[in-house]
C-alpha positions in Angstrom: 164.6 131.9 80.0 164.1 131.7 83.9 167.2 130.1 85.6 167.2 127.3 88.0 169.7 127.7 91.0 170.2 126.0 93.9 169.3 127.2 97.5 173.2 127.3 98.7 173.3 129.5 95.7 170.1 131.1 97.1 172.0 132.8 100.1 174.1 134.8 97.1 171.1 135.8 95.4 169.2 139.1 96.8 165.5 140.3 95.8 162.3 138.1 95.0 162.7 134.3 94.6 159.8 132.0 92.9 159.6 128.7 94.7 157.7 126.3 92.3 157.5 122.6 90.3 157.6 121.8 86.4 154.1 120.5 86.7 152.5 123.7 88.5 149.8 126.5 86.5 150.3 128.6 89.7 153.4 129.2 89.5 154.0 129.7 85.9 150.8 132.5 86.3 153.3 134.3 89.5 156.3 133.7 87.4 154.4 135.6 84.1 152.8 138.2 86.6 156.7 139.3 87.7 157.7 139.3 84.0 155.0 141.6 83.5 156.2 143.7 86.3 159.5 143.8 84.8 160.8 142.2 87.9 164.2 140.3 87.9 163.5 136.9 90.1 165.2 133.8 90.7 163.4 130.5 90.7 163.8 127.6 92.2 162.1 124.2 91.4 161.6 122.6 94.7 160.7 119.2 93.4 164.3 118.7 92.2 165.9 120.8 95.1 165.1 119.4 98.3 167.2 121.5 100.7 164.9 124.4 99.3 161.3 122.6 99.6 162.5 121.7 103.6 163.4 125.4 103.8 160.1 126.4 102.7 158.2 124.2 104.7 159.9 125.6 107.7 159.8 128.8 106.9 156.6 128.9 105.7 154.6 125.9 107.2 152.9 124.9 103.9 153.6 122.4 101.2 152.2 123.7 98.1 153.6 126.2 95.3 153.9 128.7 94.3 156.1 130.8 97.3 156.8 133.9 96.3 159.7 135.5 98.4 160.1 139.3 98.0 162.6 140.5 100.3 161.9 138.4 103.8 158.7 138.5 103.1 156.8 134.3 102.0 153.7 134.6 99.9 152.2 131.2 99.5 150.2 131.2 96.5 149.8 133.1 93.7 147.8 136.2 95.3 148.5 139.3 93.0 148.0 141.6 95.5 150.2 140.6 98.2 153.0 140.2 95.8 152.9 143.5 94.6 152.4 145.1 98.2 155.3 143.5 99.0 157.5 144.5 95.8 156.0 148.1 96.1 157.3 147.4 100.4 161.0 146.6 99.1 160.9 148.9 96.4 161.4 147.1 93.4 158.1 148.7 91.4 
């Protein structure tokens, strides 16, 4: 089961965060392709947490999902090979 937290419980958390909605094929596809990875992520539904979709925007300057944070690292979209560059960059593959 893939835990929902809240982004003032983001700042705790350490590692690769999934930004996505309940209604998006993207980001279920970049949640499986972690699973499959055996990597541990956190995600965070930004269409019920808005503090976390404004932090997005800003960080990233796009609307859509999925954002795949690894590290300090924002990878809009679901792009295989940018997420794993980035896990391989951090170390966490």
């Amino acid at each position: 089961m893939i835990e929902v937290i809240k982004m003032s419980e983001l700042e705790k958390a350490s590692g690769v965060t999934v930004f996505s909605t309940s209604n998006c094929p993207w980001c279920v596809k970049a949640k499986e392709f972690l699973s499959q990875l055996n990597v541990a992520f956190q995600a965070i539904d930004v269409g019920s947490d808005k503090e976390a979709a404004r932090e997005i925007v800003q960080k990233t300057r796009q609307r859509g999902v999925p954002v795949v944070k690894v590290g300090e690292r924002y990878i809009v979209g679901f792009d295989q090979e940018a997420i794993k560059s980035a896990l391989e960059e951090e170390d966490l593959i």
